[in-house]
C-alpha positions as CSV (number, residue, x, y, z in Angstrom):
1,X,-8.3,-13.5,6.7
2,X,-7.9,-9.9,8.6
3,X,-8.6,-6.3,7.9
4,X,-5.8,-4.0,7.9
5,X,-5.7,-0.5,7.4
6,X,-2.0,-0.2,8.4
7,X,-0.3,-0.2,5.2
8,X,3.0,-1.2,6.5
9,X,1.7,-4.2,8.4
10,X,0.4,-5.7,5.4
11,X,3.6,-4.9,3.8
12,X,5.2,-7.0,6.4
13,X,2.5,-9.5,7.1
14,X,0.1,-10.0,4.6
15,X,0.9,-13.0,1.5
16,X,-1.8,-11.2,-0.7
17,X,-4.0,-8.0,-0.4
18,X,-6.5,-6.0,-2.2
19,X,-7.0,-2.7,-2.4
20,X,-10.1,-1.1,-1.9
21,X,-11.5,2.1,-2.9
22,X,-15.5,3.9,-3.0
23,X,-16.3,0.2,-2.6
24,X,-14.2,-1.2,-6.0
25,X,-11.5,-3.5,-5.9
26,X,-8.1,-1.5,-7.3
27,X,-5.4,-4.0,-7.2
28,X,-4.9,-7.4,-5.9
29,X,-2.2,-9.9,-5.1
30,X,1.2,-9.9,-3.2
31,X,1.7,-6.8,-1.0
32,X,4.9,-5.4,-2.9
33,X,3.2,-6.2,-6.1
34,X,0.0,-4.2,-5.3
35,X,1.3,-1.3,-3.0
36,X,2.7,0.5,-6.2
37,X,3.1,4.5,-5.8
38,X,0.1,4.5,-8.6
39,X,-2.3,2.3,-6.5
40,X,-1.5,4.1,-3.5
41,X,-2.1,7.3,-5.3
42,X,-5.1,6.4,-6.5
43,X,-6.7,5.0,-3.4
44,X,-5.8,7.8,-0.5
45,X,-4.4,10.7,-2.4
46,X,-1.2,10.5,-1.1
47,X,2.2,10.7,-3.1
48,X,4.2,7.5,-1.2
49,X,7.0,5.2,-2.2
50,X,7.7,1.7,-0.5
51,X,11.2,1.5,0.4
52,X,13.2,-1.4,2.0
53,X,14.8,-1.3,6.0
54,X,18.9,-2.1,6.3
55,X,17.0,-5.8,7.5
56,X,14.9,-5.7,3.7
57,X,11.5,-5.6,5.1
58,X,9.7,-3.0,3.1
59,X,7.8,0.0,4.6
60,X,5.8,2.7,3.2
61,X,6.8,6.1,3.0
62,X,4.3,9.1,2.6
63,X,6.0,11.8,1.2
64,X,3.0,14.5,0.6
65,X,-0.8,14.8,-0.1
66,X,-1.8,15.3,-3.8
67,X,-4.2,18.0,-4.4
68,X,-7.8,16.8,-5.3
């Protein structure tokens, strides 16, 4: 088991993850399952998208803070 906080690592890495946010689980399972643009929205505010390299590795792309 290992703590990430590197999005795109566990995107690369990681067979399952969870989200956490305030404490509470949002989402759990395979990394591409779980890093949706909703999750991610929910748990750091950000508008982001997951896209794949020319290689098909996916990576996380922030796009723009959502207003609180």
């Amino acid at each position: 088991m290992t703590v990430l906080h590197d999005l795109n690592m566990a995107l690369r890495y990681a067979h399952e993850i969870i989200v956490l946010s305030d404490g509470q689980a949002l989402a759990q399972g395979p990394a591409t399952d779980v890093l949706t643009p909703s999750v991610i929205a929910r748990a750091f505010s950000v508008d982001a998208r997951v896209e794949r390299c020319s290689k098909g590795m996916p990576y996380l792309m922030v796009d723009d803070l959502l207003e609180t």
